[in-house]
Every structure is written in C-alpha cells, then in structure tokens.
Backbone and ligand atoms as CSV (ligand in chain L), in Angstrom:
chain,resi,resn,atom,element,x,y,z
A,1,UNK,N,N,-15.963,15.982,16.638
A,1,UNK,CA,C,-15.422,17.210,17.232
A,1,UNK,C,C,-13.932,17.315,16.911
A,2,UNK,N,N,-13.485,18.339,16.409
A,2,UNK,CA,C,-11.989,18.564,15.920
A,2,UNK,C,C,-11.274,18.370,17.015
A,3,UNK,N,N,-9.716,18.327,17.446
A,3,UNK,CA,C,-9.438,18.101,18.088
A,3,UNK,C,C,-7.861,19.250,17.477
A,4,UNK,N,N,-7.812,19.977,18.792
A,4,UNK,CA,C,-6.731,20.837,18.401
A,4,UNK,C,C,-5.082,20.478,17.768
A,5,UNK,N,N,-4.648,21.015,17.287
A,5,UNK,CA,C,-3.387,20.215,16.782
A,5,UNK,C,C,-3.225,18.642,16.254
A,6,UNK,N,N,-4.491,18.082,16.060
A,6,UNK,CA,C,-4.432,17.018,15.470
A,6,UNK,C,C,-4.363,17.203,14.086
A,7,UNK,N,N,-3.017,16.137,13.250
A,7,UNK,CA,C,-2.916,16.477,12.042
A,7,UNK,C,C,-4.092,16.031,11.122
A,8,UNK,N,N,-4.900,14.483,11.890
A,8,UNK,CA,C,-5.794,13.986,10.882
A,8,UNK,C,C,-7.528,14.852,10.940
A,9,UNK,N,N,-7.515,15.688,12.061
A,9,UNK,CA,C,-8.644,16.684,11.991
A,9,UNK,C,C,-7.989,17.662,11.156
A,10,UNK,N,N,-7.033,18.078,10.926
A,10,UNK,CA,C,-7.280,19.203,10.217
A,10,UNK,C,C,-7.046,18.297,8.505
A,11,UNK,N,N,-6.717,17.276,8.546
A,11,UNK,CA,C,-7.190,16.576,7.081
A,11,UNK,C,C,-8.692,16.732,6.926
A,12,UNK,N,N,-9.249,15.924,8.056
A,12,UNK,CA,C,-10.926,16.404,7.436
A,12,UNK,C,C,-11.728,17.285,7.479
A,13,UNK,N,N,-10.704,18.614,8.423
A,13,UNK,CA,C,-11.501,20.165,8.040
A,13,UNK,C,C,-10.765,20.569,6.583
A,14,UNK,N,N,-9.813,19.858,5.968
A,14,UNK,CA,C,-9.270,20.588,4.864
A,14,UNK,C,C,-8.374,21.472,5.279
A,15,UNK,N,N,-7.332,21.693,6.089
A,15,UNK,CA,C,-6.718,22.561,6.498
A,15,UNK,C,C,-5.300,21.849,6.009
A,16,UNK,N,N,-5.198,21.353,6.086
A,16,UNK,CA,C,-4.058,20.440,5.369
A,16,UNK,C,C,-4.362,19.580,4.173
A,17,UNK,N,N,-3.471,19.425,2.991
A,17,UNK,CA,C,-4.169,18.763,1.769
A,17,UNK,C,C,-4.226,16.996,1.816
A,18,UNK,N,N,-4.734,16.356,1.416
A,18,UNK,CA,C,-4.728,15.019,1.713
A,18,UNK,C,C,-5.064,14.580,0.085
A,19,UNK,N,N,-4.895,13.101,-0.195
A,19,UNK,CA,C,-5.355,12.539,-1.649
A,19,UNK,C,C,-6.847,11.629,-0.789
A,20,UNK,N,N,-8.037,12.527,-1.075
A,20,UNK,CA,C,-8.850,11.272,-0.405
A,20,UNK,C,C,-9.182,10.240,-1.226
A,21,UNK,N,N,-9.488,9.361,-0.740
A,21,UNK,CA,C,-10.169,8.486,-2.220
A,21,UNK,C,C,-11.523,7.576,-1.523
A,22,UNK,N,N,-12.303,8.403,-0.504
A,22,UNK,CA,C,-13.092,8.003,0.196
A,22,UNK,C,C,-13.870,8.749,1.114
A,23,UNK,N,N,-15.386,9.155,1.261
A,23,UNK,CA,C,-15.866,10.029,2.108
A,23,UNK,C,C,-17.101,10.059,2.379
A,24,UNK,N,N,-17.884,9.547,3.457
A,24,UNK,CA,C,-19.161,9.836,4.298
A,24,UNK,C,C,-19.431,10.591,5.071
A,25,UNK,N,N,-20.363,10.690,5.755
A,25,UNK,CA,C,-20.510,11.767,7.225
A,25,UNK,C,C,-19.825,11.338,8.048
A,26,UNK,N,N,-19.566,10.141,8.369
A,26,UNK,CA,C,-18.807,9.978,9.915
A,26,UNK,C,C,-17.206,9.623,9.558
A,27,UNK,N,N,-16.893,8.957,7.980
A,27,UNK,CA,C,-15.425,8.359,7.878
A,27,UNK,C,C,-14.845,8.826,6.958
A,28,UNK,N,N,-13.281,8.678,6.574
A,28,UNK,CA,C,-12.766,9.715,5.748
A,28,UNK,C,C,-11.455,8.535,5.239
A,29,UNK,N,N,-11.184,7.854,4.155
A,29,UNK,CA,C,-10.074,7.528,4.096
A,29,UNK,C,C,-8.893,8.132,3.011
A,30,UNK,N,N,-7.772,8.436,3.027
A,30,UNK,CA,C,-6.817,9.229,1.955
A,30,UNK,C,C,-5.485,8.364,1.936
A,31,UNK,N,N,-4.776,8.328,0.800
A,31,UNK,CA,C,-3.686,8.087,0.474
A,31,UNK,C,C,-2.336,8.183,1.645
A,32,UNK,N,N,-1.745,7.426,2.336
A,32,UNK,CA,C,-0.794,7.858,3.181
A,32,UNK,C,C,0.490,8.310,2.709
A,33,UNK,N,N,0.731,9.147,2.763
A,33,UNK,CA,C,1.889,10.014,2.872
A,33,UNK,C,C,3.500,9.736,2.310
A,34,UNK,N,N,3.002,8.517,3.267
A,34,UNK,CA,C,4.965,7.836,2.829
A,34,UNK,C,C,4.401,6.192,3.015
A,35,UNK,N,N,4.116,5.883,1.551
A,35,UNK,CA,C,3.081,4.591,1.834
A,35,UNK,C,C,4.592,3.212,1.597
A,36,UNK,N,N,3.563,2.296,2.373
A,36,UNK,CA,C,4.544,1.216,2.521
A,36,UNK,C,C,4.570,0.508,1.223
A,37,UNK,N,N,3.786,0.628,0.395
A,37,UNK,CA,C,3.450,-0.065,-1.021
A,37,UNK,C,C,2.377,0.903,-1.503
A,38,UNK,N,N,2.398,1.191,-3.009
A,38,UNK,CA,C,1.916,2.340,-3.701
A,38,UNK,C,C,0.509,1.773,-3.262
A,39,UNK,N,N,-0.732,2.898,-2.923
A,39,UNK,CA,C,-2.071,2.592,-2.508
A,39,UNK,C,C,-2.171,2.242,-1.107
A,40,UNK,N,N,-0.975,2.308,-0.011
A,40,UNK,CA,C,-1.344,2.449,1.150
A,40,UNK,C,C,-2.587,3.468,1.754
A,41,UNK,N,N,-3.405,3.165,2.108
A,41,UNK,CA,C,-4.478,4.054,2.627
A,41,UNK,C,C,-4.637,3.930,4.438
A,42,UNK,N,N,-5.406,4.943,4.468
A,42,UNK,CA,C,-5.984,5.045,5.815
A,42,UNK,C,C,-7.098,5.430,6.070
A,43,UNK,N,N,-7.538,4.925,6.798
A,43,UNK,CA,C,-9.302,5.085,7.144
A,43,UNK,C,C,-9.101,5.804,8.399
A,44,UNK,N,N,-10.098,6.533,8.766
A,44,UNK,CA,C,-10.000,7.403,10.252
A,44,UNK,C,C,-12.002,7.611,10.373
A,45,UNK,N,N,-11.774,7.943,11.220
A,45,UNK,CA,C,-13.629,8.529,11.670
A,45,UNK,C,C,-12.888,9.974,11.956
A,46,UNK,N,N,-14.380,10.714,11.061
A,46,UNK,CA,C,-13.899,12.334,11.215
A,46,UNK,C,C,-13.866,12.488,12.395
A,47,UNK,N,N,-14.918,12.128,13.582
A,47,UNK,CA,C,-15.174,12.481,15.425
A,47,UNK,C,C,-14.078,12.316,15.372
A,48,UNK,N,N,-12.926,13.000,16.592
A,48,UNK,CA,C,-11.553,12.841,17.051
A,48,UNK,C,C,-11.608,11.429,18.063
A,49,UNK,N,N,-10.922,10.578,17.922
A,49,UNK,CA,C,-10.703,9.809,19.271
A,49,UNK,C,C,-9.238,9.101,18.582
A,50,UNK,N,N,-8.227,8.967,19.991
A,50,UNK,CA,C,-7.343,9.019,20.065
A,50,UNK,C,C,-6.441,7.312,19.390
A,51,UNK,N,N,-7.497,6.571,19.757
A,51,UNK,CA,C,-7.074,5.275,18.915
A,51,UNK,C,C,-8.300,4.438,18.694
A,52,UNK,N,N,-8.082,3.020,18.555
A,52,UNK,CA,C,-9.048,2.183,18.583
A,52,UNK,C,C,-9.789,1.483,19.721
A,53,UNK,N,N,-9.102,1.267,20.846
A,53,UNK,CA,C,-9.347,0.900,22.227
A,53,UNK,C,C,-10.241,2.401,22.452
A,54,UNK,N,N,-10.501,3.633,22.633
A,54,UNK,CA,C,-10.862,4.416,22.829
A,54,UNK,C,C,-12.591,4.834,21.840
A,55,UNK,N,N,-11.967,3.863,21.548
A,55,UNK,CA,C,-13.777,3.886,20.089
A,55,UNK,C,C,-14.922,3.847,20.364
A,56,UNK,N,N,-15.763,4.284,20.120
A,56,UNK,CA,C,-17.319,3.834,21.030
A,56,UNK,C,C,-17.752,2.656,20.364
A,57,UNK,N,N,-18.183,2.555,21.124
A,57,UNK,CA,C,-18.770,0.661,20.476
A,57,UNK,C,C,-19.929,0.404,19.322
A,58,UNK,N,N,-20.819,1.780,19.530
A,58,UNK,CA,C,-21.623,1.833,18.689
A,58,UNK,C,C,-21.305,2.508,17.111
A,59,UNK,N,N,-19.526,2.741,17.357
A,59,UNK,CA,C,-19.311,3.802,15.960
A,59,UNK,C,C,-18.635,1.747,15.189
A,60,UNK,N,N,-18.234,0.915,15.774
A,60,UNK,CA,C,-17.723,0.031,15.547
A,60,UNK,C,C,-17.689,-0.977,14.022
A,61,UNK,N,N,-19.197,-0.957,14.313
A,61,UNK,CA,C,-20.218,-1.991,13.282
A,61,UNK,C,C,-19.779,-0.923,11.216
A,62,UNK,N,N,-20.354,0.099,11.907
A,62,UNK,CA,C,-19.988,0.908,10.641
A,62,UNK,C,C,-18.738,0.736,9.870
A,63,UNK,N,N,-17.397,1.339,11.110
A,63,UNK,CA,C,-16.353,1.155,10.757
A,63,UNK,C,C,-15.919,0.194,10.126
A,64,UNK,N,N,-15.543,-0.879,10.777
A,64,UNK,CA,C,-15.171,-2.302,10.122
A,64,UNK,C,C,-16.406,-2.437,8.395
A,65,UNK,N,N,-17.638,-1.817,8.372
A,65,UNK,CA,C,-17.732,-2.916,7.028
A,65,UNK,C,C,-17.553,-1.247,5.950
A,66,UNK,N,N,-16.951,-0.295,6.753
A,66,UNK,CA,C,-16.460,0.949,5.482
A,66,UNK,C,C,-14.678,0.373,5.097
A,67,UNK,N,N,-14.374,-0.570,6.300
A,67,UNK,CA,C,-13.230,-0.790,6.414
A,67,UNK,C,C,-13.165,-1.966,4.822
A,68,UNK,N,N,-13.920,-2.694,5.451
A,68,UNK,CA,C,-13.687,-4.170,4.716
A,68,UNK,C,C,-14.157,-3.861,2.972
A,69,UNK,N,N,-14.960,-2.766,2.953
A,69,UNK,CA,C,-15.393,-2.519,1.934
A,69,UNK,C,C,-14.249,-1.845,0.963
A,70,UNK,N,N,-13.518,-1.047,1.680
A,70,UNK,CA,C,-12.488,0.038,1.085
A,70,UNK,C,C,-11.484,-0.717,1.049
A,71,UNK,N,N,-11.134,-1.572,1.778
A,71,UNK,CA,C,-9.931,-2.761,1.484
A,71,UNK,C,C,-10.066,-3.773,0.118
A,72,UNK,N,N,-11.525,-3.647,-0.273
A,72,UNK,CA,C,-11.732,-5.035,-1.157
A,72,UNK,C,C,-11.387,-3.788,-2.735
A,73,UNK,N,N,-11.542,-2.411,-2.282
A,73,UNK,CA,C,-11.591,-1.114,-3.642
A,73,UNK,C,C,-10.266,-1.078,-3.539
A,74,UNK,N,N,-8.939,-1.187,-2.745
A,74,UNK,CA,C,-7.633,-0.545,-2.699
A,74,UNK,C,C,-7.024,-2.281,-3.728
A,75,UNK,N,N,-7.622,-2.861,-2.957
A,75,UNK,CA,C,-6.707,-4.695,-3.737
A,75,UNK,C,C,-7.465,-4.638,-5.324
A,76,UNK,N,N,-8.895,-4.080,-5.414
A,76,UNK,CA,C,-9.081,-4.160,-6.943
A,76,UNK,C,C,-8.211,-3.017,-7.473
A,77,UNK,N,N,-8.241,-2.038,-6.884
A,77,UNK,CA,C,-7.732,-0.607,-7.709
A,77,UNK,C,C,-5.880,-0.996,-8.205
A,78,UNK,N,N,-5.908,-1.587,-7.052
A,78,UNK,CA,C,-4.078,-2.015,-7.607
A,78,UNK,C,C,-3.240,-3.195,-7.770
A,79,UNK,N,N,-4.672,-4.124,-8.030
A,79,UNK,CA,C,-4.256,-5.648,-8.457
A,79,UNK,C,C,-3.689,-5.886,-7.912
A,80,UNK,N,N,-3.477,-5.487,-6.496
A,80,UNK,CA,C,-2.306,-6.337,-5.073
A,80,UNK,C,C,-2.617,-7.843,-5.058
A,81,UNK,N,N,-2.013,-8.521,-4.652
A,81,UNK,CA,C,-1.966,-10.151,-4.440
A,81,UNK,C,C,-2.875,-10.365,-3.422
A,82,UNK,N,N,-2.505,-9.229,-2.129
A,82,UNK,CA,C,-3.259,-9.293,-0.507
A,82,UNK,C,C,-3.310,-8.284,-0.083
A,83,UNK,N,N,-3.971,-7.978,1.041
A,83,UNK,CA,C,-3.998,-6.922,2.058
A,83,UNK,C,C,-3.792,-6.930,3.118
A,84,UNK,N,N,-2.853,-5.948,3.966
A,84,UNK,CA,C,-2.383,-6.165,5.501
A,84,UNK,C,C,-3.614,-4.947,5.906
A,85,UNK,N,N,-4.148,-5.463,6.934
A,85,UNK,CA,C,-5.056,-4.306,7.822
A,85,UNK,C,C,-4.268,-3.969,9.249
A,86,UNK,N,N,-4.192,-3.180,9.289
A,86,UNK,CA,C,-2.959,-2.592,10.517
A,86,UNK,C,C,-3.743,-1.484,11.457
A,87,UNK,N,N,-3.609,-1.597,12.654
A,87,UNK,CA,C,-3.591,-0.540,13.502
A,87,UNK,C,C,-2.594,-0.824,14.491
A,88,UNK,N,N,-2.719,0.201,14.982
A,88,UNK,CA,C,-1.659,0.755,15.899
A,88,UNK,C,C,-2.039,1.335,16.954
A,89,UNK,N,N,-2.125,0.786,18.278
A,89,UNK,CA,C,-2.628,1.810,19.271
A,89,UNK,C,C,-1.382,1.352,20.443
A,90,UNK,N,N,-0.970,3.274,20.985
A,90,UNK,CA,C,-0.094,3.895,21.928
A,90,UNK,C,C,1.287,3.703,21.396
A,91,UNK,N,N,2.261,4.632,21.599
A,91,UNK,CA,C,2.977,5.093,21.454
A,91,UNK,C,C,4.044,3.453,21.036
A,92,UNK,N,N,3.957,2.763,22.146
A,92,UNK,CA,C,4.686,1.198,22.060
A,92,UNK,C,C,4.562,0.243,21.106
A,93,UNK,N,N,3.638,0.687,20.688
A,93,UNK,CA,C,2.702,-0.038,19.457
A,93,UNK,C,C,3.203,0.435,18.215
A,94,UNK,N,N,3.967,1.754,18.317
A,94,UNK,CA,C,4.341,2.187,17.090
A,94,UNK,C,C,3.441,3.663,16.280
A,95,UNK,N,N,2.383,3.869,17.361
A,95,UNK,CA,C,1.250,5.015,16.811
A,95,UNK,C,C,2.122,5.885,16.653
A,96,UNK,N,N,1.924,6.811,16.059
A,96,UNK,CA,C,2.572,8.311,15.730
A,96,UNK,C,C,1.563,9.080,15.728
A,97,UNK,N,N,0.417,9.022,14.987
A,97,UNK,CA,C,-0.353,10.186,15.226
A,97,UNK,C,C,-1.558,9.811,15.417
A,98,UNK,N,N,-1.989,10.424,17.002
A,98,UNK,CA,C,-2.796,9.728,17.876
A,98,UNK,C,C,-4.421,10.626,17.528
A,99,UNK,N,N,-4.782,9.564,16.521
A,99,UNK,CA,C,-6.106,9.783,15.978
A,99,UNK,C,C,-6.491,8.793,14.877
A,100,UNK,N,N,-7.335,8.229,16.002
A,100,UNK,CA,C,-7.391,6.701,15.398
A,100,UNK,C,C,-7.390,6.436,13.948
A,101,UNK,N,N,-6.522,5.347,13.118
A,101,UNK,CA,C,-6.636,5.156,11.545
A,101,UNK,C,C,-6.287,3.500,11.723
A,102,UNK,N,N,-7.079,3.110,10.819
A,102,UNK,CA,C,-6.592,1.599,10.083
A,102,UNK,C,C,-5.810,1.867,9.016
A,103,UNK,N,N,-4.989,1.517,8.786
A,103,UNK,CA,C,-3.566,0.839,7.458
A,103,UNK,C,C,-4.552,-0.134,6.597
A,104,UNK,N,N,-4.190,0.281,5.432
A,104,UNK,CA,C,-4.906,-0.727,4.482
A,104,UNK,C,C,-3.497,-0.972,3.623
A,105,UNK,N,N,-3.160,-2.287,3.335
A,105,UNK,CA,C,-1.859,-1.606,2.546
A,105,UNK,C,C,-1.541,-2.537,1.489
A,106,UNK,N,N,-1.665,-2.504,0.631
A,106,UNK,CA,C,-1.505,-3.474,-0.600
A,106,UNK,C,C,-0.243,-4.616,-0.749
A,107,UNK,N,N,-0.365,-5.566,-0.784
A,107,UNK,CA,C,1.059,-6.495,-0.664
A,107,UNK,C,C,0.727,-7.279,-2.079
A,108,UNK,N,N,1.854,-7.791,-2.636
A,108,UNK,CA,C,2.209,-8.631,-3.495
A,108,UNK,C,C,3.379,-9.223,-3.139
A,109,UNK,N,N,3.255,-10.952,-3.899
A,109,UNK,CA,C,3.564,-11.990,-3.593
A,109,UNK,C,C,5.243,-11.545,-3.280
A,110,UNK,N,N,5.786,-10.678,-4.237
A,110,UNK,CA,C,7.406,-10.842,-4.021
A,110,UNK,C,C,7.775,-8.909,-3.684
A,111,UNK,N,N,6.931,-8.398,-2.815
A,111,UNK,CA,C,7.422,-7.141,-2.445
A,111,UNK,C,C,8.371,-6.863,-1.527
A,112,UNK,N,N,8.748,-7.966,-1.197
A,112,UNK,CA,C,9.814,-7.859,0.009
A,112,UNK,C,C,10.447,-7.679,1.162
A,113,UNK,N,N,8.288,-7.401,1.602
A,113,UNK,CA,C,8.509,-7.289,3.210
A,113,UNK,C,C,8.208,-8.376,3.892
A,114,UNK,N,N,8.270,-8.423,5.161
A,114,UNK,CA,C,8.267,-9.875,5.544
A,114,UNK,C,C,7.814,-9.588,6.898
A,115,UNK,N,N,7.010,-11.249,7.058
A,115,UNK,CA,C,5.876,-10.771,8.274
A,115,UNK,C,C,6.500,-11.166,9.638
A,116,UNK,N,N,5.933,-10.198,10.786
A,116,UNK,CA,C,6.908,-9.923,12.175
A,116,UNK,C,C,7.246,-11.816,12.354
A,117,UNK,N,N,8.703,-11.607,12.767
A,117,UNK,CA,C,9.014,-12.752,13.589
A,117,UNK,C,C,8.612,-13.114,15.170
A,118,UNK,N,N,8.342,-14.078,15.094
A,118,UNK,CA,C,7.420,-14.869,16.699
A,118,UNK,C,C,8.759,-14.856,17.393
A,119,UNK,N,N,8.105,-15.220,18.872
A,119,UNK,CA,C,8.723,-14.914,19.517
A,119,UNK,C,C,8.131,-16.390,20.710
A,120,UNK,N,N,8.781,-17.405,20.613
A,120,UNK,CA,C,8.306,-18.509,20.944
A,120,UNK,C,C,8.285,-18.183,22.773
A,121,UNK,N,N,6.974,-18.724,23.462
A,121,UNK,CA,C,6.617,-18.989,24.836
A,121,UNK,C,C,7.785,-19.343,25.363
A,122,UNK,N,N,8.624,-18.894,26.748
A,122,UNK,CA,C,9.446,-19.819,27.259
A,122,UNK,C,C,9.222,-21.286,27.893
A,123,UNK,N,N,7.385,-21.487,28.274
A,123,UNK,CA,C,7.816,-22.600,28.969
A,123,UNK,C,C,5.961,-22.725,28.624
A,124,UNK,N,N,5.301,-23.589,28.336
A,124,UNK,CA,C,3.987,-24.154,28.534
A,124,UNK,C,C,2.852,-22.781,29.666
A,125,UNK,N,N,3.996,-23.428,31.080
A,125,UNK,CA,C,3.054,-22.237,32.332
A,125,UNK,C,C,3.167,-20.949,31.975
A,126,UNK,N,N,4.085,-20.189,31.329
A,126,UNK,CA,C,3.927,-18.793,31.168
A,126,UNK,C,C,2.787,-18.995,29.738
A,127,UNK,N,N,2.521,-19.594,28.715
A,127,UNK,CA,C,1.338,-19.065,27.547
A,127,UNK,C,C,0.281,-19.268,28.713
A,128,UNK,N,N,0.197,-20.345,29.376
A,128,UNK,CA,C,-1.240,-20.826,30.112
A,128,UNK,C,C,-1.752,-19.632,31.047
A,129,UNK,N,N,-0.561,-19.328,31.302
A,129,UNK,CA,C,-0.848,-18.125,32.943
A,129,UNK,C,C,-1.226,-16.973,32.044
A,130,UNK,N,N,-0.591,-17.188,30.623
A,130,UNK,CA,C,-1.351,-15.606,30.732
A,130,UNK,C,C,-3.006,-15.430,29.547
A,131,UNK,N,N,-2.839,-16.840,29.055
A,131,UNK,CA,C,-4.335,-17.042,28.797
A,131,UNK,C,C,-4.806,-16.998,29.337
A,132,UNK,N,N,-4.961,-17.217,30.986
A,132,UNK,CA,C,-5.701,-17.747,31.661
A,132,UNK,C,C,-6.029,-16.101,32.738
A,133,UNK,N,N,-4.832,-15.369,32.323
A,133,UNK,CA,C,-5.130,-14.145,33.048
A,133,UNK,C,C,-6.393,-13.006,32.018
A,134,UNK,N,N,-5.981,-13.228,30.576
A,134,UNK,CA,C,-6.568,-12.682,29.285
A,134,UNK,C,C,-8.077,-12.780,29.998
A,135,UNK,N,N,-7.823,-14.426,29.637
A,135,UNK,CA,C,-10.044,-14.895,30.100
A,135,UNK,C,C,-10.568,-14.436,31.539
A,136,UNK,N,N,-9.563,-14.032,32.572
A,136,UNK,CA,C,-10.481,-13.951,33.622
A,136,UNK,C,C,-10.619,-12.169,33.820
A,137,UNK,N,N,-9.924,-10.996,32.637
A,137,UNK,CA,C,-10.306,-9.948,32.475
A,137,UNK,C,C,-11.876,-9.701,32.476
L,1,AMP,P1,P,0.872,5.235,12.822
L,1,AMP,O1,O,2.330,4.942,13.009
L,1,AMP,O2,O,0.019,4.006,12.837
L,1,AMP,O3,O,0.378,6.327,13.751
L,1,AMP,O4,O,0.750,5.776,11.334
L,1,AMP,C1,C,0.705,7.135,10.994
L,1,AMP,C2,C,0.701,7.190,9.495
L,1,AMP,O5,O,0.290,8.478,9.091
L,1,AMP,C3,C,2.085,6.934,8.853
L,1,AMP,O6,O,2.013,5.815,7.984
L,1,AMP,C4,C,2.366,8.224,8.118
L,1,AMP,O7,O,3.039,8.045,6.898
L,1,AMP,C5,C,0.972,8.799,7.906
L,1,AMP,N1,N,0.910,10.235,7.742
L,1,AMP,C6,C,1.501,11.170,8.509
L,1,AMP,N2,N,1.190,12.409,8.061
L,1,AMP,C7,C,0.379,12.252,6.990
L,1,AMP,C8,C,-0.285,13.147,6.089
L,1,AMP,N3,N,-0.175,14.482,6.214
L,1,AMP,N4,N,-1.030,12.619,5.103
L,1,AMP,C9,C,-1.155,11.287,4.973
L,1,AMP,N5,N,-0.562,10.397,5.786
L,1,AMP,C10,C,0.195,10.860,6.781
C-alpha cells in the first residue's frame, strides 16, 4: 500500500526516477543517490512500512535471502573486496527516510572508511545488567 509523501513509494509507483537494478512483486532494489562507494544499493519491500522493527515476520524469510542474494550480484558486479549490510531504524539511528531499506554497500580493502569506534563497558555490572535485562525481554 503506497504511503503518502513517501519518497521510496513513489520510487516504486515510478513517480520519481530511480536506477533500479532489481525487481519482484513484493521487493524493489535501486542505486542510492549519494552512494557511499560507487554501487551502493538499497533494497526496500514495495508494501510501505516504516522500518525494520515494524516488518511482518512473515515478509522476513523472503527479504533477507533477496537481500543476501543481491549483495552477493552488487560485490560480483563491482569486484568490491566486502560488503557492509546496513539498516537504520528511527530517527537516532540515523534513518532519514522512514520506509524501510537495507544499505548494501561495496567496500574495498583501502577505501578509507573506517569501522564505528567501541565504546568500552564502564564496569563488568553495567554489560551484565544489561544483558541480563536484553534476556529477560
Ligand atoms: P537512511 O539514512 O538509512 O534513511 O538512508 C536513506 C538513504 O536514501 C540515503 O543513503 C540517501 O542517499 C538515499 N536516498 C535519498 N533519496 C534518494 C533517491 N531519490 N534515490 C535513491 N536514494 C535516495
């Protein structure tokens, strides 16, 4: 179902132009825009939903192996070294446009980005307390 003012529904009504390089009944992936490394892509499900936490469980199984499949076509298509798979869900997270997409994004060995810095536990009881809060969700 389209979803009004969403930019990535009106990619898959065609209302806006996109580079696709990918397309079924339910998923749609195209060239991103302002890619982090040439062949950045994005995968989306045409249904509107707002991120990935919001996904139905049964659209899931599909997703991931159109995912894993289109990731293994973007690293052959551009002889990348590796692949970062990225999402992003809510605003804190860094989303911008809230309609769910995976990042597929091509890396090689000396491109020059560099992966997030950790952020070490202060003390043993705070990782434990909050594993321990994670498992009893
Ligand atoms: P996120 O920050 O995870 O929401 O990522 C949104 C992504 O959408 C960014 O990488 C943008 O460059 C990309 N993007 C925004 N508008 C377009 C567009 N019209 N066509 C393709 N990619 C787009």
């Amino acid at each position: 179902m389209e979803s009004m003012n969403c930019l990535f529904c009106k990619i898959v009504a065609n209302e806006i132009p996109s580079e696709k390089v990918f397309e079924n009944d339910n998923f749609l992936a195209f060239l991103d825009i302002n890619p982090v490394n040439p062949g950045h892509t994005l995968l989306i499900p045409k249904h509107h939903v707002s991120n990935f936490l919001e996904m139905e469980s049964q659209s899931i199984e599909g997703f991931f192996a159109t995912l894993q499949n289109l990731s293994r076509k973007v690293k052959d298509a551009t002889a990348a070294d590796g692949i970062n798979i990225m999402n992003n869900n809510e605003e804190a997270a860094g989303q911008e446009v809230f309609h769910l997409h995976f990042h597929i994004i091509p890396r090689w060995t000396k491109d020059g980005l560099h992966h997030w810095q950790g952020k070490p536990y202060e003390s043993d009881d705070e990782r434990k307390k909050l594993a321990e809060e994670i498992r009893n969700k």
